[in-house]
N, C-alpha and C positions, 0 to 999 in steps of 0.2 A: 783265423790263422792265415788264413789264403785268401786274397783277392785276385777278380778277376775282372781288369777293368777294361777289357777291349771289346765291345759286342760284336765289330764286325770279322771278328777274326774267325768264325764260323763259315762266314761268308767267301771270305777269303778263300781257307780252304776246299771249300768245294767251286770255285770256279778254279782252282789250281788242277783239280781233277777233271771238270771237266775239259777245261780248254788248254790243258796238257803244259803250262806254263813252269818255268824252271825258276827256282828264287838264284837272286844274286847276292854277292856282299852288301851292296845297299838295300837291296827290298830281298827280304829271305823267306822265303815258304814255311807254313806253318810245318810243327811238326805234333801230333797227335800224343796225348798225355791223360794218364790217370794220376790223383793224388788219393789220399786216405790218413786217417791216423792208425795207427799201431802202437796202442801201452803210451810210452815216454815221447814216442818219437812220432816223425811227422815223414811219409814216406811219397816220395816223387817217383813215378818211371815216364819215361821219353822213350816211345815207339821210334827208333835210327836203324831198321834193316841194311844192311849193305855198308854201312860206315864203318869207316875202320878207325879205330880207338883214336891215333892218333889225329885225327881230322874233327876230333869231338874239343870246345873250348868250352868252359866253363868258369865263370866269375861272379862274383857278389861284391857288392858297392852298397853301403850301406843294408838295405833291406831290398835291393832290386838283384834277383838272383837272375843271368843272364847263360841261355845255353844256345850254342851256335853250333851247326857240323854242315861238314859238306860231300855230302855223297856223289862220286869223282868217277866219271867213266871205267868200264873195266878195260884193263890193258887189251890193248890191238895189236897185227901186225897185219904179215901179207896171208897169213895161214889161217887168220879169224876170222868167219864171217857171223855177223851177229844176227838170227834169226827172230827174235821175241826181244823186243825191250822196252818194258809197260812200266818199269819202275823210271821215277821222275829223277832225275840228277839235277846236282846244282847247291846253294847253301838252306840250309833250316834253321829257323830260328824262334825264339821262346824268351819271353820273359814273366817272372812271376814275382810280384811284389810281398815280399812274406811281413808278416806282423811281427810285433815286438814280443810278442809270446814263444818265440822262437831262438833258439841259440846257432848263430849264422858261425858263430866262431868256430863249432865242430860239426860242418857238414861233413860225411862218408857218401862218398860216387863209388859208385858200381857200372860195370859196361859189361855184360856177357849176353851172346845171345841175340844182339842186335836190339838190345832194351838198356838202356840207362837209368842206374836206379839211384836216387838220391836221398839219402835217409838223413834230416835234419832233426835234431833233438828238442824235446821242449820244453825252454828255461826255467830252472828252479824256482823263478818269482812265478809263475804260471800255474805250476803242480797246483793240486789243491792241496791240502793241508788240515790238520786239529788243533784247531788252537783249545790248551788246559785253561780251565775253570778254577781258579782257587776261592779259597775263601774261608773263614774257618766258625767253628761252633760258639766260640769265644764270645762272641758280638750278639749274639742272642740274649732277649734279657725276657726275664717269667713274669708275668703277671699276674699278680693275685687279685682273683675279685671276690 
């Protein structure tokens, strides 16, 4: 249902941590994801602490579902002085190539919480299914020995 075609993107992110590096619009920092299925459906969350709803972009192109946000300095002035600031700022980005077992036409996004949850459903050709048996008694013939 889910592929996941990037190995170094592990990598990525932990040099993002260690050497404290910000993603931009063209090179975007990873952003940290569980999937799972649940029943019918197929269920995404995207770890976005501190992003605010609006700054969250989300698109599907064919089967390439793309999620972008960008976690945006907190407001300043002359009265702010900023004591601790360990969370990374800058854009995050994600992409996930979903299978054809998947119906992209009714994806549901959720944002609460600072978790993005993406509940994709999975296509009626997919389900399993019973296929009935007919056949009838009719066709049977006796043999006498």
């Amino acid at each position: 249902m889910l592929m996941r075609t990037d190995p170094f993107r592990e990598l990525d992110r932990l040099t993002q941590q260690v050497f404290g590096t910000a993603g931009t619009w063209t090179k975007p920092a990873a952003m940290p994801m569980d999937a799972y299925r649940a029943g019918d459906e197929f269920v995404v969350c995207f770890d976005l602490p501190g992003v605010a709803a609006d700054a969250i972009e989300l698109d599907i192109e064919r089967n390439v579902l793309t999620v972008k946000a960008e976690r945006r300095p907190l407001p300043s002035g002359d009265d702010v002085q900023m004591q601790v600031s360990e969370r990374p700022l800058g854009v995050f980005s994600r992409q996930l190539f979903l299978g054809d077992t998947l119906d992209t036409d009714h994806i549901a996004a959720d944002y609460e919480a600072g978790v993005l949850t993406l509940r994709i459903p999975v296509a009626e050709k997919a389900k399993p299914r019973r296929i009935e048996i007919t056949g009838s008694q009719s066709d049977r013939k006796e043999i006498q020995a």
